[in-house]
Each structure stands twice: as structure tokens, then as C-alpha cells.
N, CA, C and O of each residue as an XYZ file, in Angstrom:
284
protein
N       0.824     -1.194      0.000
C       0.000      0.000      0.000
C       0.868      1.258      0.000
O       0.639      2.086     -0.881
N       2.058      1.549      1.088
C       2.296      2.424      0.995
C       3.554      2.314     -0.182
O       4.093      3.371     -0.514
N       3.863      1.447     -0.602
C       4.968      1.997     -2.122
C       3.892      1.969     -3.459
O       4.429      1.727     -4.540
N       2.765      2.143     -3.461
C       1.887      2.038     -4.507
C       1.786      3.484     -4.652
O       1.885      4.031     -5.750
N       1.474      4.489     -2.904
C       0.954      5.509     -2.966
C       2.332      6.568     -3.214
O       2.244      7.610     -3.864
N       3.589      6.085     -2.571
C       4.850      6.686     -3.229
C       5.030      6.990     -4.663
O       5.385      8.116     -5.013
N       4.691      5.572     -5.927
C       4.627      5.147     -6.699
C       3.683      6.618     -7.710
O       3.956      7.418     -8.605
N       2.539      6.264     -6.864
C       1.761      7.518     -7.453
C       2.247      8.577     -7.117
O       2.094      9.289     -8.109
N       2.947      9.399     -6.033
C       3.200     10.806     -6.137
C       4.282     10.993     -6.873
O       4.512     12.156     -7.204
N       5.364      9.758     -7.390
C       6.561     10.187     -8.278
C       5.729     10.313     -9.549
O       5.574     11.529     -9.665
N       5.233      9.831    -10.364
C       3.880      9.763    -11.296
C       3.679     11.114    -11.461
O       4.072     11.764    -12.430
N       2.877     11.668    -10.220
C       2.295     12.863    -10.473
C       3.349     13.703    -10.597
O       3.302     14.367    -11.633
N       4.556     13.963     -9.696
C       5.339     15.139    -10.145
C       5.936     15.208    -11.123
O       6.450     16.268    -11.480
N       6.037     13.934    -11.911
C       6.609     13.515    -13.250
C       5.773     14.419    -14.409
O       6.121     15.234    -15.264
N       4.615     13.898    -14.023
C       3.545     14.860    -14.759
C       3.718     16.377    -14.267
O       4.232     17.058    -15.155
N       3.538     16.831    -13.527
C       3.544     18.390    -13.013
C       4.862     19.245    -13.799
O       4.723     20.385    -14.244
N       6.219     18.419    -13.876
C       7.258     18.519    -14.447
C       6.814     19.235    -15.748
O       6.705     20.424    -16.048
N       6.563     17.896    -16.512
C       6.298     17.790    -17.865
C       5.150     19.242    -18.189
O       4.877     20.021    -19.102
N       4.970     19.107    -17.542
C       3.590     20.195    -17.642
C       4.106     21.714    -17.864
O       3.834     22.467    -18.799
N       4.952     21.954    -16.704
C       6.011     23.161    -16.602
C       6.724     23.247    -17.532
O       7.177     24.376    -17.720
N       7.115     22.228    -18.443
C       8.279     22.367    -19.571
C       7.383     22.799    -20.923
O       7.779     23.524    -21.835
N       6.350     22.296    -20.830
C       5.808     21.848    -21.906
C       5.129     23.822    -22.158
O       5.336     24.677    -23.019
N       4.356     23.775    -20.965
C       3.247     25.090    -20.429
C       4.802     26.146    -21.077
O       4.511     26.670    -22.152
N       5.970     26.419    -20.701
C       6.725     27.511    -20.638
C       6.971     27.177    -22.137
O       7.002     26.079    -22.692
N       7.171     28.689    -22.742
C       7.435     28.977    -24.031
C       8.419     28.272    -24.370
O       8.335     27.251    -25.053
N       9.740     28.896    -23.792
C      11.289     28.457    -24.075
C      11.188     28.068    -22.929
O      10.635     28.808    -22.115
N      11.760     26.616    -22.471
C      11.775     25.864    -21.189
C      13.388     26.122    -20.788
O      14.361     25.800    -21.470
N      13.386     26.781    -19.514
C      14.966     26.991    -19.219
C      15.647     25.488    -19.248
O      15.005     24.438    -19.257
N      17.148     25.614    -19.260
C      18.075     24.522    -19.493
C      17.739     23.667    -18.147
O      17.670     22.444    -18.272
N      17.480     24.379    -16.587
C      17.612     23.838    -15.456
C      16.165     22.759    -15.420
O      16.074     21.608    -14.993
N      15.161     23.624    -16.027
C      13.760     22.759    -15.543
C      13.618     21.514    -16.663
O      12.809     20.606    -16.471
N      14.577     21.563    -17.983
C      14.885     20.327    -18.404
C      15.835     19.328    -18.172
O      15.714     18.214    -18.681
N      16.878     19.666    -17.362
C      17.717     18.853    -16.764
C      17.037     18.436    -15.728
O      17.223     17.248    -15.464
N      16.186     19.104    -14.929
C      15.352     18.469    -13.501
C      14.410     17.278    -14.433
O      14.417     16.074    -14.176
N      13.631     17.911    -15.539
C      12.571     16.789    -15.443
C      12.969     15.522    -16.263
O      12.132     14.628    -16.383
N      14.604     15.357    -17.018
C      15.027     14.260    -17.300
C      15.706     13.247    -16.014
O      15.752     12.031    -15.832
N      16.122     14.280    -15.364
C      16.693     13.481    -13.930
C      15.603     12.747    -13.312
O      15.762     11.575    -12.971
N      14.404     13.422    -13.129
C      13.205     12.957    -12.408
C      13.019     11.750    -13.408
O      13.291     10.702    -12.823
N      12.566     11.503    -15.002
C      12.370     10.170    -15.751
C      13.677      9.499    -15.184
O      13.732      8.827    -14.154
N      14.364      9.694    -15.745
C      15.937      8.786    -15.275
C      15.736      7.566    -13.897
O      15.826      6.339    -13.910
N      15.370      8.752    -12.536
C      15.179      7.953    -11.326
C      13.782      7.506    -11.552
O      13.682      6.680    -10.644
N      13.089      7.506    -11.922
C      11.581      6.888    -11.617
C      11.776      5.597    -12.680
O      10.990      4.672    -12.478
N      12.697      5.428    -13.753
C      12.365      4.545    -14.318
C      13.776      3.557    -14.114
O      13.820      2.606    -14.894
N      14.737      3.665    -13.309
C      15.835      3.178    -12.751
C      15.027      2.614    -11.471
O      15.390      1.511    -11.064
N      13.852      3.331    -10.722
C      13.411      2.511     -9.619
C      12.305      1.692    -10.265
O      11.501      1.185     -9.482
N      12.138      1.485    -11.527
C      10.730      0.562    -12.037
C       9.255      1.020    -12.013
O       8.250      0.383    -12.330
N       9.411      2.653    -11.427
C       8.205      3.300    -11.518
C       7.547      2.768    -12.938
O       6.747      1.852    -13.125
N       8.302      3.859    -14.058
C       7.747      3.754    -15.201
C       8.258      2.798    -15.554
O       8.759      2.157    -14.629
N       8.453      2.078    -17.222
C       9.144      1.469    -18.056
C      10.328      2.052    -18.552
O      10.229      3.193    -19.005
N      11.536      1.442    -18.557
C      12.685      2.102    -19.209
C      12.531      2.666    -21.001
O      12.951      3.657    -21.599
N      11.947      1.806    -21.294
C      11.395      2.297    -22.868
C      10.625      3.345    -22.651
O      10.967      3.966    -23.658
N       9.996      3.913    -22.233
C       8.655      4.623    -21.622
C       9.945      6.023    -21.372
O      10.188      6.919    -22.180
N      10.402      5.873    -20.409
C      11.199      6.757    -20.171
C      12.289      7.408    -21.285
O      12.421      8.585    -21.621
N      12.884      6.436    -21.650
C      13.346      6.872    -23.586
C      12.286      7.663    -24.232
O      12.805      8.732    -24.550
N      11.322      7.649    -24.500
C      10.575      7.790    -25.439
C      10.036      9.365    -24.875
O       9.471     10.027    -25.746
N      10.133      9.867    -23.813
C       9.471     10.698    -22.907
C      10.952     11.880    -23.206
O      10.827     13.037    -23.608
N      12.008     11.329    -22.945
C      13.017     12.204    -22.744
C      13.368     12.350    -24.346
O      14.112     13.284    -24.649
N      12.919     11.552    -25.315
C      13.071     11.575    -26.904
C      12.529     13.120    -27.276
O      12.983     14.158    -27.757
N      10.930     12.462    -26.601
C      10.649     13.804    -27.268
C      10.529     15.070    -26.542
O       9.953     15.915    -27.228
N      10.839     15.432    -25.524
C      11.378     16.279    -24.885
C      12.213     16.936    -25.346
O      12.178     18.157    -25.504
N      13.231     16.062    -25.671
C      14.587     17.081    -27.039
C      14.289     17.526    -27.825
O      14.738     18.581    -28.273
N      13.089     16.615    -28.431
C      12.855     17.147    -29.775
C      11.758     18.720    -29.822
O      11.852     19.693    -30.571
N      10.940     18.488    -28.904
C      10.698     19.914    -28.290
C      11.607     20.657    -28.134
O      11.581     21.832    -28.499
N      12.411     20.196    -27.660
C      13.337     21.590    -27.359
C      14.216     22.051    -28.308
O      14.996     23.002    -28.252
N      13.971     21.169    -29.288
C      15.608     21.277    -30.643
C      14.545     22.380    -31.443
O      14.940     23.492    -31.793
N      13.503     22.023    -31.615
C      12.160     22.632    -32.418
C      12.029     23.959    -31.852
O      11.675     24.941    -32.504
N      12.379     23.961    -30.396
C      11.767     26.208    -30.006
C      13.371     26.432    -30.409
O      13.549     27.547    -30.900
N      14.460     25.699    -30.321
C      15.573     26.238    -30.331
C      15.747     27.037    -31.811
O      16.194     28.180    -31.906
N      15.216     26.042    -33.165
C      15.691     26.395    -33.894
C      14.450     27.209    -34.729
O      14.478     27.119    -35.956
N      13.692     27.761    -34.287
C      12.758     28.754    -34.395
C      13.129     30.110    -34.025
O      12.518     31.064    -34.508
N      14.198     30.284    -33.106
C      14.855     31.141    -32.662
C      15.545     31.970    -33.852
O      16.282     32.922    -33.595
């Protein structure tokens, strides 16, 4: 019970993260290094799927390569 409900609050801030990167125009360098660190550990502890987590931080770059070169 209680590593289910752990389980879920790494989940949610994972999401809240993503949200902040996504929500901000140009996402600073720091709040994308936080929210790959955050996939990294959640899917090193088996939260998510390690593929899952690739695929999350994939396109995350690719967001970010895309406002970069709009610039």
C-alpha cells in the first residue's frame, strides 16, 4: 500500500514537471535537466518502463531542438 501511494506521487510530479516544460514557451536549461533526472530515477526505480522513459526524454529534445531552432 504504501509503495503504490509513493509510486503515485513520483507519477504525479513527473507529470507536473512535464507540464512546466511543456506550459513555458522556451523551457529553461535547469527545468529540463530536472525533469530528465526525475524520468531517469523513476524509471531506474521501475516506476515507469525504461522504454517509456526513452521515449518521454526523446521527445522532450525534440521539443526543445524545435523552439531552439525557431529562434
Amino acid at each position: 500500500m504504501a509503495r503504490s501511494l509513493h509510486n503515485r506521487s513520483v507519477q504525479t510530479r513527473l507529470r507536473s514537471l512535464q507540464r512546466r516544460v511543456r506550459v513555458a514557451g522556451k523551457p529553461a536549461g535547469e527545468e529540463l535537466r530536472a525533469l530528465i533526472s526525475a524520468i531517469d530515477k523513476a524509471a531506474k526505480r521501475g516506476i515507469i518502463h525504461r522504454n517509456a522513459a526513452n521515449r518521454r526524454k526523446a521527445r522532450l529534445q525534440k521539443m526543445a531542438a524545435a523552439l531552439a531552432a525557431q529562434k
